[in-house]
N, CA, C and O of each residue as an XYZ file, in Angstrom:
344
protein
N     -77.264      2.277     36.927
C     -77.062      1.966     35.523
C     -75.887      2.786     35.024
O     -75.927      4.016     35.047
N     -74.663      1.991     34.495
C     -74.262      3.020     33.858
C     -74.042      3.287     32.279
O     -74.832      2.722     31.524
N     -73.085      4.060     31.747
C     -73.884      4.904     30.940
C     -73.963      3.583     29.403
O     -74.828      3.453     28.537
N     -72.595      2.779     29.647
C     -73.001      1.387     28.310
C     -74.576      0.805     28.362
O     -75.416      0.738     27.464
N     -74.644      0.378     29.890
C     -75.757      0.164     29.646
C     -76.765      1.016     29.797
O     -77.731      0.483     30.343
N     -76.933      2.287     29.486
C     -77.661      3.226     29.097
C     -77.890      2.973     27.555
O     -78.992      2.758     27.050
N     -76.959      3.017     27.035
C     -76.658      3.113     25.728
C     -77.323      1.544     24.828
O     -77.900      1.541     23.741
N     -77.081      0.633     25.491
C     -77.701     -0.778     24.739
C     -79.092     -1.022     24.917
O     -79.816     -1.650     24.145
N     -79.528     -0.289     26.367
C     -81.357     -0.574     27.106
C     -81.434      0.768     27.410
O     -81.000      1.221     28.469
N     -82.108      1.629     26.305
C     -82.291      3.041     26.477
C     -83.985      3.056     27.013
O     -85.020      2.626     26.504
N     -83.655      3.819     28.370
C     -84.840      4.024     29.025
C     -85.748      5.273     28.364
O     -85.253      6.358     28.058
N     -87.166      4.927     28.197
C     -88.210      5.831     27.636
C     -88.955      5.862     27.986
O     -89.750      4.929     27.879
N     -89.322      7.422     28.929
C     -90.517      7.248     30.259
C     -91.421      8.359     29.531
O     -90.872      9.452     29.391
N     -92.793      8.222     29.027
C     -93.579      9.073     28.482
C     -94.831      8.600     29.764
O     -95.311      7.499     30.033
N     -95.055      9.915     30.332
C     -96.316      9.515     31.791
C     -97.086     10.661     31.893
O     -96.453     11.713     31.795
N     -98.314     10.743     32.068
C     -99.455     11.691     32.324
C     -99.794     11.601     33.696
O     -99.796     10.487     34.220
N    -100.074     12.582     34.336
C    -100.605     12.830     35.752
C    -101.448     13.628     35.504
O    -101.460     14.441     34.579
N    -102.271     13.443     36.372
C    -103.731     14.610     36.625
C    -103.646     14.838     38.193
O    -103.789     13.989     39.074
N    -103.262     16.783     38.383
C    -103.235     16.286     39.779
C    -104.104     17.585     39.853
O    -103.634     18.646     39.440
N    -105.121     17.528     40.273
C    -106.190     18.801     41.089
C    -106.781     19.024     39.086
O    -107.040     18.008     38.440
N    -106.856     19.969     38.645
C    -107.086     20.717     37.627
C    -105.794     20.794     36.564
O    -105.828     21.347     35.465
N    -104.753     20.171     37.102
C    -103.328     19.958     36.200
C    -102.863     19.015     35.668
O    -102.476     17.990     36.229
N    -102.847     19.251     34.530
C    -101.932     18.317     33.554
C    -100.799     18.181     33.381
O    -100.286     18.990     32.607
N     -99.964     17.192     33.966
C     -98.659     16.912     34.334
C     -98.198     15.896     32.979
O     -98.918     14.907     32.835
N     -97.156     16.052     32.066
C     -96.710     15.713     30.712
C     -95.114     15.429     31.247
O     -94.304     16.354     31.307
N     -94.724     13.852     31.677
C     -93.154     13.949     32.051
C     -92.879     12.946     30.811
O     -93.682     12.083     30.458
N     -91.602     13.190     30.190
C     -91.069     12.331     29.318
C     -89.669     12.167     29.770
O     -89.301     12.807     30.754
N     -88.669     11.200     29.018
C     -87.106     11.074     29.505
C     -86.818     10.443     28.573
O     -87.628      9.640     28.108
N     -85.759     10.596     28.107
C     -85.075      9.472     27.064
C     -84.081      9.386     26.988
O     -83.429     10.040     27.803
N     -83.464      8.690     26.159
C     -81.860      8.507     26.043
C     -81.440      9.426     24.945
O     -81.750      9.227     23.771
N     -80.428     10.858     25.527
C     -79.693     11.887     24.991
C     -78.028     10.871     23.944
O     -77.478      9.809     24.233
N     -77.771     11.798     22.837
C     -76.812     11.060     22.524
C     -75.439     11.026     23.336
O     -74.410     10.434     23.009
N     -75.655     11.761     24.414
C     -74.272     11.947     25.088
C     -74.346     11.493     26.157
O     -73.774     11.883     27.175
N     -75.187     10.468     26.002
C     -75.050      9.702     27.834
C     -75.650      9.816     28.368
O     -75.915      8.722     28.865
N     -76.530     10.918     28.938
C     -77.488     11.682     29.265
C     -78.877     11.438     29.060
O     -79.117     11.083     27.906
N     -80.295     11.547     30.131
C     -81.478     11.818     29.822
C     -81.773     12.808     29.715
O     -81.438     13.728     30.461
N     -82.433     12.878     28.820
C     -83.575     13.797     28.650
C     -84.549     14.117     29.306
O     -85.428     13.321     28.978
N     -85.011     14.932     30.180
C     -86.282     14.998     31.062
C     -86.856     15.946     30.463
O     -86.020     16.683     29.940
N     -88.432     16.435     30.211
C     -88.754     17.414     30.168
C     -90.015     17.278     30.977
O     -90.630     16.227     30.799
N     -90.627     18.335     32.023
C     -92.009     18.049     32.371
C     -92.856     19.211     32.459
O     -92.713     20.162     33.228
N     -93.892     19.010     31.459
C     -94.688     20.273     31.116
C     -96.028     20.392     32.224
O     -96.784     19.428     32.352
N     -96.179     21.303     32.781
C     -97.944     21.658     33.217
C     -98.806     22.391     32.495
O     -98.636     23.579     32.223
N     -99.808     21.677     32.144
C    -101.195     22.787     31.524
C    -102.176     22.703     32.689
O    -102.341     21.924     33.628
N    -102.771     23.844     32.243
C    -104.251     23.984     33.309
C    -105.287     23.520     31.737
O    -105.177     23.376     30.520
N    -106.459     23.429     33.067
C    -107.777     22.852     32.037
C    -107.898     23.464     30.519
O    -108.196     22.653     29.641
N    -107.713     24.677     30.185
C    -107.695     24.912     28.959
C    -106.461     24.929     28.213
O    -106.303     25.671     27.243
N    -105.367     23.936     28.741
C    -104.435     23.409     27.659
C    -103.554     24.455     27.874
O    -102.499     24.181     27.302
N    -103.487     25.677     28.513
C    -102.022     26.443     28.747
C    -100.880     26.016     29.402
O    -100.991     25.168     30.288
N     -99.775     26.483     29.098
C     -98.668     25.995     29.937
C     -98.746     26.881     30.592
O     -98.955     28.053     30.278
N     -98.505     26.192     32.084
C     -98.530     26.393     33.204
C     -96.969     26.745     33.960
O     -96.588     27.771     34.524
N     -96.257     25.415     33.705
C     -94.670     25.350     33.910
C     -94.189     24.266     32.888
O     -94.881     23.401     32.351
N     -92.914     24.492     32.745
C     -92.199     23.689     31.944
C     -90.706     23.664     32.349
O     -89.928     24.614     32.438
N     -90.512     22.463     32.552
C     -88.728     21.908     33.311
C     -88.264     20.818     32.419
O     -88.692     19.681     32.218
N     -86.810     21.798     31.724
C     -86.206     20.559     31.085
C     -84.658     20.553     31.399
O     -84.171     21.578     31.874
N     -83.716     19.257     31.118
C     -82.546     18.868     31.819
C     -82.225     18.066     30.915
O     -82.992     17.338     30.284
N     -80.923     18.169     30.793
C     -80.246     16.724     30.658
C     -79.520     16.141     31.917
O     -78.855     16.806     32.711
N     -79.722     14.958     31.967
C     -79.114     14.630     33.798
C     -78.545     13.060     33.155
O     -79.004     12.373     32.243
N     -77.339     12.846     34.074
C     -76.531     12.146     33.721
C     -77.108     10.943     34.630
O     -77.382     11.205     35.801
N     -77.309      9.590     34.124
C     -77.527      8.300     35.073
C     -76.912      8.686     36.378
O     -77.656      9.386     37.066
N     -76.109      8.498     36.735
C     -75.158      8.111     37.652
C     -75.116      9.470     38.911
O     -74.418      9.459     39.925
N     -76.230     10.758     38.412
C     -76.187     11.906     39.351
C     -77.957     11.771     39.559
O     -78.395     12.504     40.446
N     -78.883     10.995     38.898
C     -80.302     11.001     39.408
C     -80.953     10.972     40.683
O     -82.118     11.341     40.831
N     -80.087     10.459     41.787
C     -80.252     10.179     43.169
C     -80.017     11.810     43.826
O     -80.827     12.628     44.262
N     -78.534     11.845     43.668
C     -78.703     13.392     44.088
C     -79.197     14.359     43.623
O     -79.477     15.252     44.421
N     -79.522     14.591     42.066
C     -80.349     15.638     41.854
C     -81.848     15.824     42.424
O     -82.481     16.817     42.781
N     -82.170     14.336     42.352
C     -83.515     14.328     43.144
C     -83.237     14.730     44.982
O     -84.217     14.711     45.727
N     -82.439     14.924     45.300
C     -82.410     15.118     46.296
C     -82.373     16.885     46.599
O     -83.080     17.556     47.350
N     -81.222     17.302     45.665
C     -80.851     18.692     45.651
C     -82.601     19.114     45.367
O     -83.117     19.834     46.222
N     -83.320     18.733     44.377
C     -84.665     19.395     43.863
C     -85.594     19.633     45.127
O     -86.094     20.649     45.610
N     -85.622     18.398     45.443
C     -87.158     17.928     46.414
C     -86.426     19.174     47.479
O     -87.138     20.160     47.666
N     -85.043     19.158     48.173
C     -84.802     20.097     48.889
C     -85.380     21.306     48.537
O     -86.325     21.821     49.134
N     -84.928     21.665     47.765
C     -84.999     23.303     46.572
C     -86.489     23.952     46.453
O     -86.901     25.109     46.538
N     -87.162     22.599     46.202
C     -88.814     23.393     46.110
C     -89.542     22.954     46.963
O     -90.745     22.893     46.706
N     -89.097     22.549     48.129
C     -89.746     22.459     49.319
C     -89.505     23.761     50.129
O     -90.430     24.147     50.843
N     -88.327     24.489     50.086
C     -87.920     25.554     50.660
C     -88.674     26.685     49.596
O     -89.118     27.737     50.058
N     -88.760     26.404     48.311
C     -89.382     27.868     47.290
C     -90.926     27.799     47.978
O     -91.543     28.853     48.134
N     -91.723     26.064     48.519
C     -92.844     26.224     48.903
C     -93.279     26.730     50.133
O     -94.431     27.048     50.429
N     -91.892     26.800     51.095
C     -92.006     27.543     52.324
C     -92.315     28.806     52.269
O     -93.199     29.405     52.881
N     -91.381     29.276     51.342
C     -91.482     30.622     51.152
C     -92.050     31.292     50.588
O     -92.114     32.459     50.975
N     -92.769     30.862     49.347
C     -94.191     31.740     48.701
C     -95.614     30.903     49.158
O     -96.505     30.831     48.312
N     -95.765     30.451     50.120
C     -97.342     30.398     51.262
C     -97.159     31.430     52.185
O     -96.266     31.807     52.945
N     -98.497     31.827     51.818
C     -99.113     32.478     53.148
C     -98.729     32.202     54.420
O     -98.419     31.027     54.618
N     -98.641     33.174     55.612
C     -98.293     32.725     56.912
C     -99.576     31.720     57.270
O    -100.662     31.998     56.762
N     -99.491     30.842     57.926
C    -100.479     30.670     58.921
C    -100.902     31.545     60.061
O    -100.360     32.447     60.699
N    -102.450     30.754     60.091
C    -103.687     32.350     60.729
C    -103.301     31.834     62.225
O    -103.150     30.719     62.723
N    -103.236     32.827     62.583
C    -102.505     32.192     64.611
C    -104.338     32.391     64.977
O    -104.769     32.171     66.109
């Protein structure tokens, strides 16, 4: 998509996940500068924030950022687990 037609069919993703005991809150919208909006909040069961990630990300870089990420916190998840028990 690019960014005109960003601008005429503005995408608006408001989505809830429940994953284990977590409340996953992702939204996106159309920024005035071309740009989405992402923000995605975690609460635990009593409604605290847990984590919170926000961006503006440009249409046309969504492929690779998702790529740079999924890399990024797959390696942060390598590295703060426990060893495995030999």
């Amino acid at each position: 998509m690019n960014d005109t037609a960003l601008q005429l069919s503005p995408i608006t993703l408001d989505r809830r996940l429940m994953v284990g005991g977590t409340d996953y809150q992702v939204t996106a919208f159309p920024a005035d500068d071309c740009r989405i909006d992402l923000c995605i909040v975690s609460s635990d069961r009593d409604g605290q924030v847990i984590s919170e990630l926000s961006a503006g990300l440009s249409p046309g870089d969504l492929i690779n950022v998702t790529a740079v990420l999924t890399s990024t916190l797959a390696g942060l998840i390598a590295m703060t687990q426990p060893p495995p028990p030999h």
